[in-house]
Backbone as ProteinMPNN parsed JSONL, in Angstrom:
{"seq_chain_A": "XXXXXXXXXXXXXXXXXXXXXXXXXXXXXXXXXXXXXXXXXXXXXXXXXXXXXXXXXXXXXXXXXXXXXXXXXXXXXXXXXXXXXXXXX", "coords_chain_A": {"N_chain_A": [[53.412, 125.151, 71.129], [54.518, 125.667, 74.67], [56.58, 128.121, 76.228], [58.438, 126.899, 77.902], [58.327, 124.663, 77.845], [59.178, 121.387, 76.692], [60.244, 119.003, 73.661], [58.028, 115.982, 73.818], [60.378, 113.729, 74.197], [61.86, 110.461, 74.48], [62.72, 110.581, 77.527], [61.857, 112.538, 78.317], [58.636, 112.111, 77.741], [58.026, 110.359, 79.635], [58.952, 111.372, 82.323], [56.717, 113.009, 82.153], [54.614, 112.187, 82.269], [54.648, 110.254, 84.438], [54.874, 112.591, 86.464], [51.879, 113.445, 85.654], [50.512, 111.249, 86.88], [51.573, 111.267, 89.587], [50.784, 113.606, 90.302], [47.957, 112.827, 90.303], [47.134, 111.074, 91.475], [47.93, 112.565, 94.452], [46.501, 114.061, 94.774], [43.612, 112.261, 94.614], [44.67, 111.229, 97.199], [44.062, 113.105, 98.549], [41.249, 113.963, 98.388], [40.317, 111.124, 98.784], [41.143, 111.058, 102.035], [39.268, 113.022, 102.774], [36.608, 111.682, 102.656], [37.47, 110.161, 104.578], [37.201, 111.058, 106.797], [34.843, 112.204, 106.602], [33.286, 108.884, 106.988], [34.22, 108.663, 109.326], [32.959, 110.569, 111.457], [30.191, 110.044, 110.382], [30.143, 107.194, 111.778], [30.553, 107.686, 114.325], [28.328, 109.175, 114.999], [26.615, 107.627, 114.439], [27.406, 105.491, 116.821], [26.883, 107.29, 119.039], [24.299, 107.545, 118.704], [22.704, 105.089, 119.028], [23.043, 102.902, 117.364], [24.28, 100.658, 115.967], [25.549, 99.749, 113.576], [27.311, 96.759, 112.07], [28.295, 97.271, 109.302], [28.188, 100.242, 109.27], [30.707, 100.468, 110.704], [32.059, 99.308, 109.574], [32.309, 101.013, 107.333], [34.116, 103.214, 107.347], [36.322, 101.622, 106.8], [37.323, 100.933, 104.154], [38.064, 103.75, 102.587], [40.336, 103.979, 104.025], [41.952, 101.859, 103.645], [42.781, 102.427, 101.005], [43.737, 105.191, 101.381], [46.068, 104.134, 102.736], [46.985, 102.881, 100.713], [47.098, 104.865, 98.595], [48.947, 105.9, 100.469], [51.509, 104.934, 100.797], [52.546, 104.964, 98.187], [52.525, 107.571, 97.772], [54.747, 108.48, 99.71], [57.068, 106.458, 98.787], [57.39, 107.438, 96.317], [59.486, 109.583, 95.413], [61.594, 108.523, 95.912], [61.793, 106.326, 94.279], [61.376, 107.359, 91.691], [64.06, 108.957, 91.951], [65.805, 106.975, 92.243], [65.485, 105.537, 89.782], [66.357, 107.645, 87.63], [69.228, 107.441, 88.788], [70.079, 108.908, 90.718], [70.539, 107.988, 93.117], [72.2, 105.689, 94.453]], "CA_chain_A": [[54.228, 124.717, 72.237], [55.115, 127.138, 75.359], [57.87, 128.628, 75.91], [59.053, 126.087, 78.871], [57.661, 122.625, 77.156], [60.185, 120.649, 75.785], [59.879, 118.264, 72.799], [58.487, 114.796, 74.348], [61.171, 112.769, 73.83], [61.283, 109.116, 75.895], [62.785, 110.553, 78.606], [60.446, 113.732, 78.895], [57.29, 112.19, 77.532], [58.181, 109.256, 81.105], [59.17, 112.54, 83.258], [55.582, 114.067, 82.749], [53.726, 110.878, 82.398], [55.139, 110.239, 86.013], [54.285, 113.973, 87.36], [50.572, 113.489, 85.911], [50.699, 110.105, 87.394], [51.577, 111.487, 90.793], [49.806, 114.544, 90.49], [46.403, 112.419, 90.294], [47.706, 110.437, 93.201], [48.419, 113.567, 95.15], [44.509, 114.756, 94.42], [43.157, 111.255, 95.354], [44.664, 111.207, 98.112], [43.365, 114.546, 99.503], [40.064, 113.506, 98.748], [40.069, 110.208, 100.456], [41.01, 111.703, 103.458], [38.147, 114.049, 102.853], [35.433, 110.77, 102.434], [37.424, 108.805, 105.627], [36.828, 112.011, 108.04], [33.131, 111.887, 106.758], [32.602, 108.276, 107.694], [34.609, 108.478, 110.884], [31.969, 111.298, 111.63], [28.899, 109.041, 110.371], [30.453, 105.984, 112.283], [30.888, 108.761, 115.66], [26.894, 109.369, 115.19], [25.903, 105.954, 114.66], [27.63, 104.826, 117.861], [26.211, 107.748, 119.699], [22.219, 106.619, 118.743], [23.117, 103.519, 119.65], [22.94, 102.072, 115.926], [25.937, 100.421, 116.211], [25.686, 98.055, 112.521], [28.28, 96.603, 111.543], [28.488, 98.258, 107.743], [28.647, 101.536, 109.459], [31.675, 100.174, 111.465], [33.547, 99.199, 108.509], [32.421, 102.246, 106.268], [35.271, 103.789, 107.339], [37.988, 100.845, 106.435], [37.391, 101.175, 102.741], [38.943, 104.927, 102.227], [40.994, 104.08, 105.268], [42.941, 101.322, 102.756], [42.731, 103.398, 99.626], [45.044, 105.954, 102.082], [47.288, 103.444, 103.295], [48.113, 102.49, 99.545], [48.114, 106.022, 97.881], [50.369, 107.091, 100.979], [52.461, 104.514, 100.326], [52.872, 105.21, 96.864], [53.559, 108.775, 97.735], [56.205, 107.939, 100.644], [57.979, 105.838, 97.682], [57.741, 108.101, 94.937], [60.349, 110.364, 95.54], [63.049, 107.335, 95.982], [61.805, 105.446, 93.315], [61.455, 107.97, 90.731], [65.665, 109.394, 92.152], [66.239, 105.337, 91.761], [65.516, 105.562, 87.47], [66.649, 109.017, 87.327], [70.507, 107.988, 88.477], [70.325, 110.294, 91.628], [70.394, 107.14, 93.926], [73.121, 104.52, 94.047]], "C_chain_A": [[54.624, 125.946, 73.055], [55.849, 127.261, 75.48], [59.17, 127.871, 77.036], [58.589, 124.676, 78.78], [58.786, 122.683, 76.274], [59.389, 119.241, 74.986], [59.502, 116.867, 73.569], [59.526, 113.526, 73.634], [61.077, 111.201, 74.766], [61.379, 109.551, 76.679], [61.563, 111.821, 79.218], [59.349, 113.333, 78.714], [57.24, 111.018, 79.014], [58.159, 110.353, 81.823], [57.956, 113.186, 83.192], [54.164, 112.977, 82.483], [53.798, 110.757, 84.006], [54.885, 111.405, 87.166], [52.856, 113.843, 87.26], [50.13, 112.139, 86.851], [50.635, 110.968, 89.032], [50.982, 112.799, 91.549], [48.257, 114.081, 91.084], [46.242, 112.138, 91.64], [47.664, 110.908, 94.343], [46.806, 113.855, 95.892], [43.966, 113.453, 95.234], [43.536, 111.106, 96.362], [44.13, 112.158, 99.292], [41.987, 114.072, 99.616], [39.442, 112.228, 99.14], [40.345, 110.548, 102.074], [39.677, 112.267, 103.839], [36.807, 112.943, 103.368], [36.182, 110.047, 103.947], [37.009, 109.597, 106.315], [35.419, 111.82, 107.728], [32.956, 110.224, 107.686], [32.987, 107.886, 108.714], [33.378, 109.519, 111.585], [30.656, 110.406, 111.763], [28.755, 108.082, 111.584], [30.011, 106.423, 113.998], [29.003, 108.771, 116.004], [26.237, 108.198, 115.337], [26.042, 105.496, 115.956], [26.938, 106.081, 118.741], [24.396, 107.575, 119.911], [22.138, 105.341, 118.909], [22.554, 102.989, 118.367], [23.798, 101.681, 115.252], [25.989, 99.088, 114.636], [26.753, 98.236, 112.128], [29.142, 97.479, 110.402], [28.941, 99.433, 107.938], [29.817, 101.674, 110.38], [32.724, 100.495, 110.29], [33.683, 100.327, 107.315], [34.02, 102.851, 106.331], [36.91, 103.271, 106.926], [37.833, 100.868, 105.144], [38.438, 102.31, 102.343], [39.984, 104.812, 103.31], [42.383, 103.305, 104.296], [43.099, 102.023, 101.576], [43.762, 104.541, 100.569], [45.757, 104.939, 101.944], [47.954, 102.84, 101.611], [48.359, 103.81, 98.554], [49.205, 106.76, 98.995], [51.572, 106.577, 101.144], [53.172, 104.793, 99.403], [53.463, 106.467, 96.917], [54.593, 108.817, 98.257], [57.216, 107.7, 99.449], [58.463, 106.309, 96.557], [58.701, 108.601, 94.755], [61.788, 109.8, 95.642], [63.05, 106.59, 94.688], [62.249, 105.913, 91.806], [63.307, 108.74, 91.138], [66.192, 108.154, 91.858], [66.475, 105.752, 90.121], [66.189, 106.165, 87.021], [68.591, 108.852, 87.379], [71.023, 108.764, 89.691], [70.999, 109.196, 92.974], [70.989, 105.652, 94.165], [72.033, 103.178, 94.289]], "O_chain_A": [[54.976, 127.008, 72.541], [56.528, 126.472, 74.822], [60.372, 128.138, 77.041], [58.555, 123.802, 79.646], [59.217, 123.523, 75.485], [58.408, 118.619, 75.392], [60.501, 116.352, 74.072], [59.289, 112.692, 72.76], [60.219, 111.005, 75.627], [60.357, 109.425, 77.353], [60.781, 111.874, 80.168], [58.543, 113.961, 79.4], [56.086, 110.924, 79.432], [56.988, 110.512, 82.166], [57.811, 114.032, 84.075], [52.962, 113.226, 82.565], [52.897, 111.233, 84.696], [54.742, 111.226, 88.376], [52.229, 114.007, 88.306], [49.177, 112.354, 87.6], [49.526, 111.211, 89.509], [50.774, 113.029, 92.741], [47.578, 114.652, 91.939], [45.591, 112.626, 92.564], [47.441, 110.192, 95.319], [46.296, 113.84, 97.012], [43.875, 113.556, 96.458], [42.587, 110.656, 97.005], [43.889, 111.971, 100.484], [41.508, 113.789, 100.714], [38.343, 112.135, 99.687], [39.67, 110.211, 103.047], [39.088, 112.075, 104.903], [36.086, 113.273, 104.31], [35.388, 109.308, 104.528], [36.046, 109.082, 106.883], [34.739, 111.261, 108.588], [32.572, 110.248, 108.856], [32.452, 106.925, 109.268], [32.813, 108.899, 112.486], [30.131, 110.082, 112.828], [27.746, 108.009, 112.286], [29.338, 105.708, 114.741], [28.521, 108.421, 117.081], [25.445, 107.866, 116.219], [25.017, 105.057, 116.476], [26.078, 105.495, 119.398], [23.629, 107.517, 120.872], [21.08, 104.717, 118.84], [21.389, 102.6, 118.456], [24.157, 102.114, 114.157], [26.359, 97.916, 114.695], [27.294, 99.303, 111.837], [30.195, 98.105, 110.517], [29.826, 99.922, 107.236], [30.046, 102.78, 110.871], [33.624, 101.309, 110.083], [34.658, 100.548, 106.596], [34.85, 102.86, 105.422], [37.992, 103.842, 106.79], [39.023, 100.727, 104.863], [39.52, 101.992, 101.849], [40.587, 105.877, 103.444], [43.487, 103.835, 104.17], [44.311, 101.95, 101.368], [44.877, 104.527, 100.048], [46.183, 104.785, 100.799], [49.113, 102.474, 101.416], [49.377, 103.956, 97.877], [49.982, 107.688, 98.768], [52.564, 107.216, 101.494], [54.387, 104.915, 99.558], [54.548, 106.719, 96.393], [55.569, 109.147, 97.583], [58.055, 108.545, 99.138], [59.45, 105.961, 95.909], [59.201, 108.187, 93.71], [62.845, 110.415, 95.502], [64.078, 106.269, 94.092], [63.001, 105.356, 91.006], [63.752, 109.102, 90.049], [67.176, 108.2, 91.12], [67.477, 106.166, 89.538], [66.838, 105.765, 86.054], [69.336, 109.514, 86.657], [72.169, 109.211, 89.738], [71.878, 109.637, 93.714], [70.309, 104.63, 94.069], [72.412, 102.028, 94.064]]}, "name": "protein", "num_of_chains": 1, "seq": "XXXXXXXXXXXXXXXXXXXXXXXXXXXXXXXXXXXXXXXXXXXXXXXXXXXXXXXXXXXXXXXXXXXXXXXXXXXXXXXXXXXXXXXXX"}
């Protein structure tokens, strides 16, 4: 054990369950961004060769919702997790 790890107890083994939890979250969300700028790019080329299909319309609403619910989740985290915690009438 290091020298700044504490024993998991409930409340610490929830307190870093909840950091890897929002850590991952954090990560996924960087790299959906990364995959929507690609197929806003793709989508940008397609409509410039005039190969306007559909599929390559909506490529981009897939990682587009996958944002809109991990940036929800992050927005919320920080209230939700001060909610449990006691911090937050």
């Amino acid at each position: 054990m290091a020298t700044n790890d504490r024993p998991l107890t409930a409340i610490g083994y929830e307190e870093k369950l909840e950091f890897s939890w929002s850590r991952w979250m954090r990560q996924g969300h960087r790299w959906i961004s990364i995959a929507f700028v690609v197929a806003v790019i793709i989508n940008i080329i397609a409509q410039m060769q005039g190969q306007a299909a559909v599929w390559i319309g909506l490529l981009a609403l897939i990682p587009l919702v996958l944002l809109l619910l991990t940036g929800l989740y992050l927005f919320a985290s920080p209230y939700t997790t001060a909610r449990r915690a006691g911090r937050i009438g």
